[in-house]
C-alpha positions in Angstrom: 15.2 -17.5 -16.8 17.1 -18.3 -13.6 15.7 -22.2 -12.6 12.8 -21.3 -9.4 12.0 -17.6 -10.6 8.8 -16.7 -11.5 7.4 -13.9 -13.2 3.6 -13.4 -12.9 1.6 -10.7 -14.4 -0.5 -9.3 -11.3 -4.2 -7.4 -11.9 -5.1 -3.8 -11.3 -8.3 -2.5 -11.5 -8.8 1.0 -12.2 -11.8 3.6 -12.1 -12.6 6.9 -11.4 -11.9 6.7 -7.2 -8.5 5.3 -8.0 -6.9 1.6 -8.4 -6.9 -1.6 -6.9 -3.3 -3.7 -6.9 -3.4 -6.8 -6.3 -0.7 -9.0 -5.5 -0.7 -12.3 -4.0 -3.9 -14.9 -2.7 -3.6 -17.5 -0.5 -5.3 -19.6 -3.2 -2.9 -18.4 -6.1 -1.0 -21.8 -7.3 2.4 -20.4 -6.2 1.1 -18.9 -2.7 3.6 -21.1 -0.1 3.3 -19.3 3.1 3.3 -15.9 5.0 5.6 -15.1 6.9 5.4 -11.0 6.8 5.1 -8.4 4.6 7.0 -5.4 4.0 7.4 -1.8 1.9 10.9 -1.0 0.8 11.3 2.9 -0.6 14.2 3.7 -2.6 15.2 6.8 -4.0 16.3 7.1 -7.7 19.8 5.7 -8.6 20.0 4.8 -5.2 20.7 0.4 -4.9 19.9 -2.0 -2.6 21.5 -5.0 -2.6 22.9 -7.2 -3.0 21.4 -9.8 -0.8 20.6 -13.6 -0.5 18.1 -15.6 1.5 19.1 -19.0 2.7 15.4 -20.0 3.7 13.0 -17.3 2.8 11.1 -17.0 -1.3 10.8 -13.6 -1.4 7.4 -12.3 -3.8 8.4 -8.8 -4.4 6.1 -6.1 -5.9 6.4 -2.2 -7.2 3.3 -0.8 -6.0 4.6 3.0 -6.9 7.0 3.9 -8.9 9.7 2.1 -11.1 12.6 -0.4 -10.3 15.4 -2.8 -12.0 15.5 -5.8 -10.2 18.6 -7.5 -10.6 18.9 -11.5 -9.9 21.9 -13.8 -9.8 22.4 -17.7 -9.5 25.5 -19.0 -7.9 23.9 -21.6 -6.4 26.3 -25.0 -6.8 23.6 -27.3 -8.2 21.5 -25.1 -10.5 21.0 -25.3 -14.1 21.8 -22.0 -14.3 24.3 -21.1 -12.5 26.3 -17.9 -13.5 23.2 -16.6 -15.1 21.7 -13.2 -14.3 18.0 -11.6 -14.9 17.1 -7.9 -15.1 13.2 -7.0 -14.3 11.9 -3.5 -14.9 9.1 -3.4 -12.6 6.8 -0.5 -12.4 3.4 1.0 -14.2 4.2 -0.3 -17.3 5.0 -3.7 -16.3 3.1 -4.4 -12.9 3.7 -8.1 -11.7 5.2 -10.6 -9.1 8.8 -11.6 -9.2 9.1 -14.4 -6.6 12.7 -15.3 -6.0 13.5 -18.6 -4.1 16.1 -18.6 -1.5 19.6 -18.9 -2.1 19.7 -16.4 -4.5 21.4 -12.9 -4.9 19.2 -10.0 -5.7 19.2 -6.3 -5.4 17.4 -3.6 -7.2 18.4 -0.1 -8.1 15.5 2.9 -7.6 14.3 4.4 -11.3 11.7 7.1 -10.4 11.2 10.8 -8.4 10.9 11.6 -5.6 10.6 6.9 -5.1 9.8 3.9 -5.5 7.9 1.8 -3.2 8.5 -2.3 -3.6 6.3 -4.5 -1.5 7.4 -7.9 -0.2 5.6 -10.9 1.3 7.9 -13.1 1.8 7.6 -16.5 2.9 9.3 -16.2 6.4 10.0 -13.3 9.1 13.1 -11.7 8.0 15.9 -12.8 10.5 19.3 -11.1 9.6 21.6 -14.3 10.8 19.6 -16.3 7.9 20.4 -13.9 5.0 23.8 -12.2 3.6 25.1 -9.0 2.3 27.6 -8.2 0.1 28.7 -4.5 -1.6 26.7 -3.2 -4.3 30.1 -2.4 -6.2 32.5 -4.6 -5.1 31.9 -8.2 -5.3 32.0 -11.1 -7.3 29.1 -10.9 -9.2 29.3 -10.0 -12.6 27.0 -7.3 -13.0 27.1 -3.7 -13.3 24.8 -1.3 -12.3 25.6 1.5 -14.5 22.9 2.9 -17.3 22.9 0.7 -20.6 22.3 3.1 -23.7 22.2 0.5 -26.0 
């Protein structure tokens, strides 16, 4: 586990009109703030990221569909710097992946036609307070390519 990442199993509630999701309460022990939320589609094989935070804890979600999330510490001072997480997210594993800031994380799209990944993170998304860098080409030591292993 990268140091400040948590993984929380979330609830859903089925019957015969359809599901309830839930995903994140005010009064959930690692609720911090609102600052928006938002629904990212991504189309299969398709990834997005990389990208860091410098202020905002992201809580991300896969309401529909199925994702890898992807998560890397370079942060100077961490315990575990250099190490990298993969999440499958989706039906089978439903749950809450909150990522603090200062961390790298993309995630790669595993399902037709999409996948759908909420977020409520902790502040407004401001593009001067985050950073990009090439899915491909970067420093990170991570590759995006199927595993059959």
């Amino acid at each position: 586990m990268i140091q400040g990442v948590q993984i929380i199993p979330l609830k859903r509630i089925p019957d015969e009109r359809g599901t309830i999701m839930h995903m994140i309460r005010n009064t959930d022990p690692h609720f911090q703030q609102f600052g928006e939320i938002y629904f990212s589609t991504i189309y299969p094989k398709i990834i997005k990221g990389w990208h860091l935070h410098r202020e905002m804890t992201l809580n991300y979600a896969c309401i529909f569909g199925r994702i890898k999330l992807v998560i890397y510490d370079d942060r100077e001072i961490s315990p575990t710097k250099g190490e990298l997480m993969e999440i499958f997210l989706g039906p089978d594993n439903y749950a809450l992946v909150i990522i603090p800031p200062d961390i790298w994380n993309g995630f790669k799209g595993m399902s037709d036609p999409y996948a759908i990944v909420a977020n409520c993170c902790t502040h407004p998304h401001d593009p001067t307070r985050s950073s990009r860098l090439d899915p491909f080409d970067n420093p990170i030591p991570y590759n995006w390519d199927v595993r059959n292993h």
